[in-house]
C-alpha positions in Angstrom: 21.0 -28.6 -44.9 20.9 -30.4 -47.8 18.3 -32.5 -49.1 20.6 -35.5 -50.7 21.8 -36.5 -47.0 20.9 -40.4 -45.5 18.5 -39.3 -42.4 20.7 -39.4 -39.5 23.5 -37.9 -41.2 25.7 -34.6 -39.4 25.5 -31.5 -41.3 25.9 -28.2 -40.8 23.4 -25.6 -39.7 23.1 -23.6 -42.4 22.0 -20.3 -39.8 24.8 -21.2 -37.5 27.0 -23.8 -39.0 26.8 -25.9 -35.8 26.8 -29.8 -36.5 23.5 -31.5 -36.8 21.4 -34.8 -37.7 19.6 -34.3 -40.7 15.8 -35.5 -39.1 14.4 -39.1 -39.9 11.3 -37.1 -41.5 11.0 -34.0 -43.4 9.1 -31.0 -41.1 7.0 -30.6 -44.1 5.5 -34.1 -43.6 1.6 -33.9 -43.3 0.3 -35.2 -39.6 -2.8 -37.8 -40.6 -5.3 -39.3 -38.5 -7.1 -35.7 -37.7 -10.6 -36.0 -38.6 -11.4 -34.0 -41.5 -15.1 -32.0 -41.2 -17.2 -32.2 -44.9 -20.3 -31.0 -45.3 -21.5 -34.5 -45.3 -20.1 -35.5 -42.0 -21.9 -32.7 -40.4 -26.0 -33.7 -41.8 -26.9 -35.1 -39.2 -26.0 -32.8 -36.8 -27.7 -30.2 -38.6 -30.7 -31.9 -39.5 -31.0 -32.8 -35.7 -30.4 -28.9 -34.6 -33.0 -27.6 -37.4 -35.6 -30.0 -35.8 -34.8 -28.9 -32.7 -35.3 -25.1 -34.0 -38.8 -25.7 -35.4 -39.8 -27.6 -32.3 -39.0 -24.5 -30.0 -40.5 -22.7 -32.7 -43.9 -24.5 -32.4 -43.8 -24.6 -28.7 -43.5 -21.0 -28.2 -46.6 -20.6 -30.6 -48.4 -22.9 -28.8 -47.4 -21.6 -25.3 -48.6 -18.0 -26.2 -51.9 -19.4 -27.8 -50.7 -18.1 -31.2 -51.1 -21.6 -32.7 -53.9 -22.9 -31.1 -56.0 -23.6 -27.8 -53.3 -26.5 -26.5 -52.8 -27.4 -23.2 -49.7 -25.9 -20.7 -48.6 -29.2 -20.7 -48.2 -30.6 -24.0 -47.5 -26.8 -24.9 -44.4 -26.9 -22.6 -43.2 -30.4 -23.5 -43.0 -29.6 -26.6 -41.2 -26.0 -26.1 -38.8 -27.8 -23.8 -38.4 -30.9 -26.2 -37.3 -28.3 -28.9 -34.6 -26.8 -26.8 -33.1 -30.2 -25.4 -32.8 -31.4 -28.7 -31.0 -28.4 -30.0 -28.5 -28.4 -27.0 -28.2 -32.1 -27.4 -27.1 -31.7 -31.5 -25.0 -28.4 -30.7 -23.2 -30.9 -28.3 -23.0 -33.9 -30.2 -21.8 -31.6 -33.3 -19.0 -30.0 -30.7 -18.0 -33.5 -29.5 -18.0 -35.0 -33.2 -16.0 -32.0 -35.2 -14.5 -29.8 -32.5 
């Protein structure tokens, strides 16, 4: 197929010589409107996922006592606040970028 046709144009295949249309738009033509994942798109996310790390992180010190004396209560809330907020920013990250 040659490039200098009008789009619409019959040709010949140049594998099988049978007649074709040369197509509206080249097949090499870019798709837009995918969103495109930067480092700066994804902050956020990772900030939210780090914070949600350390949290855990603190509330499994404090359930085992290796922090401090704190309550079972506050000692769990915090643990479990840690890991919703991770799951929550692993989520929103898959749901945002793929």
């Amino acid at each position: 197929m040659r490039i200098d046709q009008p789009p619409g144009s019959v040709v010949a295949c140049p594998y099988c010589q049978a007649e074709c249309e040369v197509p509206i738009r080249p097949a090499t033509t870019i798709k837009r409107g995918a969103p495109v994942v930067t480092e700066r798109t994804s902050k956020g996310w990772k900030g939210a996922q780090a914070a949600g790390c350390l949290l855990t992180v603190l509330g499994v010190m404090a359930v085992g006592g290796i922090l401090c004396r704190v309550p079972a209560g506050p000692a769990g809330l915090l643990l479990g606040g840690g890991v919703g907020l991770f799951l929550f920013a692993r989520i929103g990250a898959w749901w945002n970028h793929g």
